[in-house]
N, C-alpha and C positions, 0 to 999 in steps of 0.2 A: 504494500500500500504506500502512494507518494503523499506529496501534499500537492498542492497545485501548480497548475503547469505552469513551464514557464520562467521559473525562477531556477537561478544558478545557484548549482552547490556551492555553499565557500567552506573553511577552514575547520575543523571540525570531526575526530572520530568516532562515529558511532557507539555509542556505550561509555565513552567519559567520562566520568563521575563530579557533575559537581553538586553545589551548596544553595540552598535555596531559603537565605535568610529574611523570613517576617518580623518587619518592622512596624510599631502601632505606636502613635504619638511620639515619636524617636525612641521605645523601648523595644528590645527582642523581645519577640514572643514565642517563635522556634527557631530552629536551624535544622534541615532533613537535605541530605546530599539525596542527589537524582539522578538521573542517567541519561545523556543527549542522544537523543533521537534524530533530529536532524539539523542543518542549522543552511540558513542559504541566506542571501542579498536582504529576505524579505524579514527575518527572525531567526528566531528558532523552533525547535518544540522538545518538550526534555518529559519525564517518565518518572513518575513518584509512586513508589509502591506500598502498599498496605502493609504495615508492619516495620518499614524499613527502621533501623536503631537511628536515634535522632537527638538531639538536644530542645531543648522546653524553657522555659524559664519557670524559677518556681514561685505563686501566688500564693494568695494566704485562701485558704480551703474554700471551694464555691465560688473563687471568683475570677471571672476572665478578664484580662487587661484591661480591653474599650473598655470596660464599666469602670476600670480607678481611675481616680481624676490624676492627671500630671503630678499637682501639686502633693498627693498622696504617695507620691512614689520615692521611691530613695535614689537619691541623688547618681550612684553609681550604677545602678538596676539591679534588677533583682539577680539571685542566682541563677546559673543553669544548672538542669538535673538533667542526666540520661531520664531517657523514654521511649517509646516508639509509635511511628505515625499511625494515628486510630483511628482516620478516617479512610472511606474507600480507595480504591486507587486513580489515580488521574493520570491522561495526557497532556503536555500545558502548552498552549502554544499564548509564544511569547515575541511577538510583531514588531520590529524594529522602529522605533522612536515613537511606539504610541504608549498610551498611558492606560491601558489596561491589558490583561491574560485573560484567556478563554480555557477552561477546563472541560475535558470530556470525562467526565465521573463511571467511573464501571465498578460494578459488583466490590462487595464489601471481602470475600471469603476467598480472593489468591486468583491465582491464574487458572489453575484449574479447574476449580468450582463457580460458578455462580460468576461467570468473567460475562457481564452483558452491559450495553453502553446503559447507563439512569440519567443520561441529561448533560447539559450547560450548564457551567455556571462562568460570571464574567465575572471575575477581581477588577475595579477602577485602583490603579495604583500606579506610582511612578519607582521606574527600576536604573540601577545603578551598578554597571557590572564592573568588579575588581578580580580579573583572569577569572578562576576559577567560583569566585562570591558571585552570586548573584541575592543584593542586598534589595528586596521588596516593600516601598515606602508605602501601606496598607492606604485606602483613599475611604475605608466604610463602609460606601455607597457599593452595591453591587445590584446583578441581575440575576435570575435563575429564568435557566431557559429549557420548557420541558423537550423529551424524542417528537414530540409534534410541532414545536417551535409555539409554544405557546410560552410566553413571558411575562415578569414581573419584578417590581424592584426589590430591594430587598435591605433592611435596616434606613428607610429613609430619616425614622425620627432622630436614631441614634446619629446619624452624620450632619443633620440641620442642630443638633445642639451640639456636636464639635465645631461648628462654622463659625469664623471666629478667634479660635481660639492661637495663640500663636505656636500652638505644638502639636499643629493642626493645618487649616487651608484659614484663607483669608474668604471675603464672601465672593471676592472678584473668580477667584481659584477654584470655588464649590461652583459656581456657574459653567466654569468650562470641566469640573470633573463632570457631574451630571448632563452636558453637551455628548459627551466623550462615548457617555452611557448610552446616548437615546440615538447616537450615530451608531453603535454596534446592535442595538436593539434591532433598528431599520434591517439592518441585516437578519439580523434571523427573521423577521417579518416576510421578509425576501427571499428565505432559501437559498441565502448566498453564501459563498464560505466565510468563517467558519462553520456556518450550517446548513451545508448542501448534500451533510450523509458523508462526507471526508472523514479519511480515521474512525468513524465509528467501530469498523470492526477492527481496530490496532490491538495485537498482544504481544507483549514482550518479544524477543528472541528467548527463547528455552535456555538458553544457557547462560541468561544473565542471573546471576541470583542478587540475594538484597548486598545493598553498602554497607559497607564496615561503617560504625560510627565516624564521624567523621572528629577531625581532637575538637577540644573543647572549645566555644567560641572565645577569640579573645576580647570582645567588647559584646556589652550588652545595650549600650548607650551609644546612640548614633551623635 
């Protein structure tokens, strides 16, 4: 299976391993190495699997980062703890110079079992790559997009009361994330790619297995 035609391979091997660091208010939230899929003129598209060993940051019980306000946070961030990613597994495809990733979400139980596409979903975020880091500036606002290209936003309350804030988007800056949103949306409205049925049926190569942890991150404060 390719991605769309057209576009030239660039630099790039197959199966690389890199680092796919979530950033939310300038704090980590995880760090899960991934595996490149492909990467050409237009982006790239890299491979995160269910289970793979990962690093987390640790919160105090019940709570996810968006919910701490900045000012509740400690100054250097919080720790990281080994963990491993507990969500299903995704393809990501990650589009050169735009401000959001498109995930193909597949079955929760491995490659073997229960490997079937469950959807889109669009990350609004701005990304910053250092060689092997690819550091992920979280933007909130996202879409979820179902296998019939039915759509919808997703945390709008939670990103209008970060709006604003300066460890966050300015109101000029939530206007163009939310632009960013409603131009990829058009697309899947459209049946265009990302959602033309491409990569839906992607599965690993058989003989990738999961990433080693990757070391510890050295900063958790961006």
């Amino acid at each position: 299976m390719t991605g769309r035609p057209g576009r030239r391979p660039a630099s790039g091997p197959s199966g690389e391993i890199l680092n796919w660091n979530l950033f939310i208010g300038g704090h980590l939230s995880s760090s899960v190495p991934v595996r490149l899929v492909e990467r050409t003129d237009g982006g790239q598209l890299v491979w995160l699997e269910t289970g793979t060993p990962m690093w987390r940051t640790e919160l105090p019980q019940g709570a996810h980062l968006r919910d701490i306000p900045p000012r509740e946070r400690p100054a250097g961030g919080y720790p990281a703890v080994a963990g491993r990613w507990p969500l299903g597994s995704a393809l990501i495809h990650q589009p050169a110079g735009a401000g959001h990733a498109v995930f193909w979400f597949f079955g929760r139980r491995g490659r073997l079992r229960g490997h079937r596409f469950r959807g889109w979903y669009v990350n609004l975020e701005r990304r910053v790559h250092h060689g092997g880091e690819i550091d992920v500036i979280d933007h909130e606002l996202d879409i979820e997009v179902a296998p019939d290209r039915g759509w919808k936003w997703k945390d709008e309350r939670s990103f209008e009361e970060k709006t604003g804030h300066p460890s966050y988007w300015s109101a000029d800056e939530a206007t163009a994330i939310r632009a960013e949103g409603a131009a990829v949306a058009r697309l899947a409205e459209a049946g265009a790619f990302p959602f033309d049925g491409t990569w839906c049926d992607f599965r690993p190569p058989s003989h990738w297995t999961l990433p080693d942890r990757s070391p510890e991150p050295p900063r958790t404060v961006l």
